[in-house]
N, C-alpha and C positions, 0 to 999 in steps of 0.2 A: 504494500500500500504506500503511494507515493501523495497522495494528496493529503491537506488541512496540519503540517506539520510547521514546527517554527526552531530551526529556517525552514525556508521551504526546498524543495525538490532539487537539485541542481541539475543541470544539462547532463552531467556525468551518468548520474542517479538513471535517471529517466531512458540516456543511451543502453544505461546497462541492463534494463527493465526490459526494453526493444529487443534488444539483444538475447537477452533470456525467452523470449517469447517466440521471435524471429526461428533459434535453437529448435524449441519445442515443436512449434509447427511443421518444421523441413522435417525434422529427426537428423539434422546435419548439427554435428558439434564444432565441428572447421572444416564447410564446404570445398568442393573438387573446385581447381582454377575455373571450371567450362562452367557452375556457378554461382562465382565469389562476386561477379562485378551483381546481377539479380537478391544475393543475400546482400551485400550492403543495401544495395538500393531498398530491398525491404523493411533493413532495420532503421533507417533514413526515414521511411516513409512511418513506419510505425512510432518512433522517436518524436516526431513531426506532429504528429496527431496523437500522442498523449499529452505532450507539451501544453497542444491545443486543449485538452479536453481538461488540463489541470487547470489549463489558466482560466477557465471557463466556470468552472463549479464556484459555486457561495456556500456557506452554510453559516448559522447561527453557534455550530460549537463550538467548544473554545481549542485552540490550536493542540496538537497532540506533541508532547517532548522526546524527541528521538530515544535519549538514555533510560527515560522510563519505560518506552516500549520494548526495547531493547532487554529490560530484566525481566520483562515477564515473558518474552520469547521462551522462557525453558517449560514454565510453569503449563505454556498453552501448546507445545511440541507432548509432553506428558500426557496431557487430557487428551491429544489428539492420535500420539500413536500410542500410549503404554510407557512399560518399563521394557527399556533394551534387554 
């Protein structure tokens, strides 16, 4: 989740978001040369229009703190798959 955080999202953030998703969808973790020029362009394009879609959204909540989210990452990986 890249939106309503304070700071907010950085161009980084966001490419690496694309990137993860870009990933997912092909099933390519580092696509063939024949296509690497279509996977950027897709993560560009995906990048591009979350960018969009962040800078678009309102909401009345109050901003979410990276490091807080951050400590309960374990608590909510637990609830979600168990105990390793």
């Amino acid at each position: 989740m890249l939106f309503n955080f304070d700071p907010a999202a950085t161009e980084d953030e966001i490419r690496a978001a694309a990137l993860q998703y870009v990933r997912k969808i092909s099933g390519f973790a580092k696509p063939s040369a024949a296509n690497q020029e279509a996977f950027d362009r897709a993560v560009d394009d995906v990048a591009q229009a979350s960018a969009s879609l962040i800078n678009s959204l309102v909401t009345s909540a109050p901003s979410r703190n990276r490091e807080t989210e951050l400590a309960k990452a374990p608590e909510r990986a637990l609830r979600r798959f168990g105990e390793a």
